[in-house]
N, C-alpha and C positions, 0 to 999 in steps of 0.2 A: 860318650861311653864306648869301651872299645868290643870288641868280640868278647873277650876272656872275662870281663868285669859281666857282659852281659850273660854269659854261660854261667857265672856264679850266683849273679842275681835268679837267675831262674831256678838254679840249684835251692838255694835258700827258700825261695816260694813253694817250690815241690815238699821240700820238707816241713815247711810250716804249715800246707796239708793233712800231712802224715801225723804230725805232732799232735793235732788234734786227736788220734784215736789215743794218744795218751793224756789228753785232757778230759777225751771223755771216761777214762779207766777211774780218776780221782775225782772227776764229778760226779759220778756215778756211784764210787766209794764210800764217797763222804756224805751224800748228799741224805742219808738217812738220818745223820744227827740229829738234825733240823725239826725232823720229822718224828722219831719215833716213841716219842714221848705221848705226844697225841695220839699213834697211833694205839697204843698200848690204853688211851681214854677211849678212842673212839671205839675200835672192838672189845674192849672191857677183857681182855687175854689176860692169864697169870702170866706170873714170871718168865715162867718155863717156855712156856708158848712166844710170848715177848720176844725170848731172846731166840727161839730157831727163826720168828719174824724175822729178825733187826738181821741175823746172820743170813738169812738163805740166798741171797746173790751168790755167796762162795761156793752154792752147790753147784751154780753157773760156771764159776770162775773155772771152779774145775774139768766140768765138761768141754768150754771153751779155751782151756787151755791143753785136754788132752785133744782135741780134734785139728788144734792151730796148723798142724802140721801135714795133717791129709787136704784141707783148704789150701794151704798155698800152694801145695803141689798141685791139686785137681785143677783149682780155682784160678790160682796167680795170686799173686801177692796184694795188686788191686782191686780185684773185686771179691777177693776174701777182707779186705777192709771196707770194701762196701755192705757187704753181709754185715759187719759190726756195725755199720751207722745205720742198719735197718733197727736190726735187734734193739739199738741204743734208745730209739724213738719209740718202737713198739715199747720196750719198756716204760719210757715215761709217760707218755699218755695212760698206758695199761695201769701203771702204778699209782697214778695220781687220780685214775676212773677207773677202779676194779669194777664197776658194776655194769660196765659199758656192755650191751648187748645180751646179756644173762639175768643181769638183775636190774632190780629197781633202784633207782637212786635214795640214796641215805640208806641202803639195807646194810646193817652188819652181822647176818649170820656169817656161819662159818663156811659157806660155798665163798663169800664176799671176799673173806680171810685168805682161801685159797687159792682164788683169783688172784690177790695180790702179790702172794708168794711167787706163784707158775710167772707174771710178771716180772717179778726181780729177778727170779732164776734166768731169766729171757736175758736182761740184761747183764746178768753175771756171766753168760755166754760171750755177750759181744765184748765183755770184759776182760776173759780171758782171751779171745781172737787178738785184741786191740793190743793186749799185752806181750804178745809174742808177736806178730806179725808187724805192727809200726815200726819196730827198731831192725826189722828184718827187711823192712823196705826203705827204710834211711841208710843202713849200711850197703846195700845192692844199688842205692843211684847215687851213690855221696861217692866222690873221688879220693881217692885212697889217702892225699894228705889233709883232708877235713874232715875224715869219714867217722872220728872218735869223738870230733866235736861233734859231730850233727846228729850224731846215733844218742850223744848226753840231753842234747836239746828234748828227746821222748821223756826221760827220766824227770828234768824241770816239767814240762808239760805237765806231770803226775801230780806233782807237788801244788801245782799252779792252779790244778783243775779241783784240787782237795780245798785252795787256801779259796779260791773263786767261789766256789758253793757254797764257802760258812758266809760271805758275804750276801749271798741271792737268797739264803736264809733269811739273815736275818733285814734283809730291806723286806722283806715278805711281812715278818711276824713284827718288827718295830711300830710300833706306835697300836697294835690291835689288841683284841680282851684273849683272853687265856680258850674261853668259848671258842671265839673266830678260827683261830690256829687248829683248834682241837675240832673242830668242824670242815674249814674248808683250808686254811692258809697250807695246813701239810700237804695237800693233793696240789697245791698249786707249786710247791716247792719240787714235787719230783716230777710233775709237769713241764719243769723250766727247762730241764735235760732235752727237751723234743727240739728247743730251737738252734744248740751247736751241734746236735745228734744232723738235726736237718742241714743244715753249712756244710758240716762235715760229710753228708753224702754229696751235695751239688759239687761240691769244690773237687772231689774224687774223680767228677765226668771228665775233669778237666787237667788231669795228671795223666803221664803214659805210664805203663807197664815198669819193671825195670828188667834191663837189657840181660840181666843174667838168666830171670824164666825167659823173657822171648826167645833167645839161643838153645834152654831147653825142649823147649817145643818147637826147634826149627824155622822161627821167627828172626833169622839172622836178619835180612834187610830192615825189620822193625825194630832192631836191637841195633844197630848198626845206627836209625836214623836217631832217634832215642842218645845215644854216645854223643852224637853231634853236638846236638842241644846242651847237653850235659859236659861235654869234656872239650868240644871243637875238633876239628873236620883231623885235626895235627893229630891230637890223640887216640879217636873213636878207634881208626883200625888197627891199633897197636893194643889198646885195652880189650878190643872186640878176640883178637886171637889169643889176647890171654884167660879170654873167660872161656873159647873151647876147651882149650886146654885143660883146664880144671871146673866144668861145668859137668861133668859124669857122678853120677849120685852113687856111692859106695855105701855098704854098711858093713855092720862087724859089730864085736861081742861087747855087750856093754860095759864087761869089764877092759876092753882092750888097753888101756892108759893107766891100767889099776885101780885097784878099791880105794885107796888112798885118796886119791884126789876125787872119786864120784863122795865119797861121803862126806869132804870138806865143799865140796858144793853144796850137798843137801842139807846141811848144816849150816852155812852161810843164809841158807834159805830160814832155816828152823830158828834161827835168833833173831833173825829181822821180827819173827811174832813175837818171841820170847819177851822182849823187850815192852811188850804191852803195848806199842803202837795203838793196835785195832781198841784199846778202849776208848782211846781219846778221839782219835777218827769216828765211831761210833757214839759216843756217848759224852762227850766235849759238853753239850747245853747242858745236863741234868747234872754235868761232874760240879759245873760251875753255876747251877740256879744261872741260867740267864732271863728265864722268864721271870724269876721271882723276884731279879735284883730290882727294877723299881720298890716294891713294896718293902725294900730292909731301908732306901734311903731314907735319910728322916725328911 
């Protein structure tokens, strides 16, 4: 294997890293399906209540995707993705044992409920970090002619992490009584989140920074060694002085580019829901009786 092959192999490992904070965004996502049926038995909630349940991650989401951006500047790009494989863990343990430390086991008052919630919201945070900052740090060490590819690899990740969890579902709840499930298999299902949440911080000790914050923070030599690794000894100083150059953070009016194109953004955004995605994501088992399909066969 030569230099260049091995500069890209490393490349690819860095990103498949990274790609996990977008596998934990869709495992994290989805991973309620599975589950909230039961929960809706086990604290005996109406409807109404059910559903701000089954939703409240998003109140996360949005917290963690309005903060994404003071993180990676404060923070850096990597250990604002290790804050999300905190939060990712805290969440599933938290989620899967609300009662852990406050309450008694098996209690479903409504402190129990709330517990649960402040947990999901926990990891609706790291969900929203994960979602802005992984592709923000796949494009910042992916080399400019792979950089569209490797930035797409987060978006599969999402997907991969949503189709993965209906799987960890239902190896969970297959073959158990409708009891079980509704007793312990749903705590054990958002529980499962704790062991790539865990991967995904150890793996993080062992990624550098990328070279664009280290040069903002005057970490040229460690940006520079970082280049190496990543582009070879040929490239690093030639990309290193092009990242001065254009490494100085400006701002301006949010309309600067026109209204026109901020509202076809936010509207690219507003149909992705529109489309009813988030029922099926959310409520896939109960759309489809999957616990009940034994009992229709003959």
């Amino acid at each position: 294997m030569n230099k260049q092959q091995e500069n890209k192999l490393y490349i690819f490992c860095i990103t498949l890293v990274a790609t996990l904070g977008g596998l934990l965004f869709g495992y994290d996502t989805a991973v309620i399906s599975g589950a909230e049926k039961a929960l809706q038995t086990y604290f005996h909630t109406s409807n109404l209540i059910h559903g701000i349940t089954t939703s409240s991650a998003l109140i996360g989401c949005i917290i963690g995707g309005a903060v994404s951006g003071v993180f990676a500047s404060k923070l850096g790009r990597k250990k604002s993705l290790q804050v999300a494989s905190v939060l990712f863990f805290l969440s599933a343990l938290g989620s899967g044992y609300p009662e852990f430390l406050f309450f008694k086991e098996g209690d479903t008052s409504l402190g129990v409920l709330i517990a649960f919630n402040i947990y999901r919201i926990i990891g609706g945070v790291g969900v929203g970090l994960a979602s802005a900052i992984s592709p923000m740090y796949i494009a910042e060490i992916a080399p400019a002619d792979i950089r569209g590819k490797l930035v797409s690899w987060n978006q599969f990740a999402i997907i991969f992490g949503m189709l993965v969890v209906y799987f960890v579902n239902y190896s969970i709840a297959v073959g158990q009584s409708i009891e079980w499930v509704n007793a312990i298999g749903w705590r054990r299902m958002f529980a499962s989140e704790a062991i790539p949440a865990a991967l995904f911080g150890v793996l993080l000790f062992f990624v550098p920074e990328t070279p664009r914050y280290l040069v903002l923070n005057n970490k040229e030599d460690k940006a520079f060694s970082v280049l190496k690794k990543t582009m070879g000894i040929n490239e690093a100083s030639k990309i290193l002085e092009d990242i001065k150059l254009t490494v100085h953070e400006t701002t301006g009016k949010v309309l600067s580019y026109g209204w026109k194109i901020l509202i076809v953004g936010i509207l690219l955004s507003v149909f992705q829901q529109f489309v009813g995605i988030n029922v099926v994501l959310y409520y896939a088992p109960r759309i489809f009786r999957v616990w009940e399909l034994p009992a229709m066969l003959p």
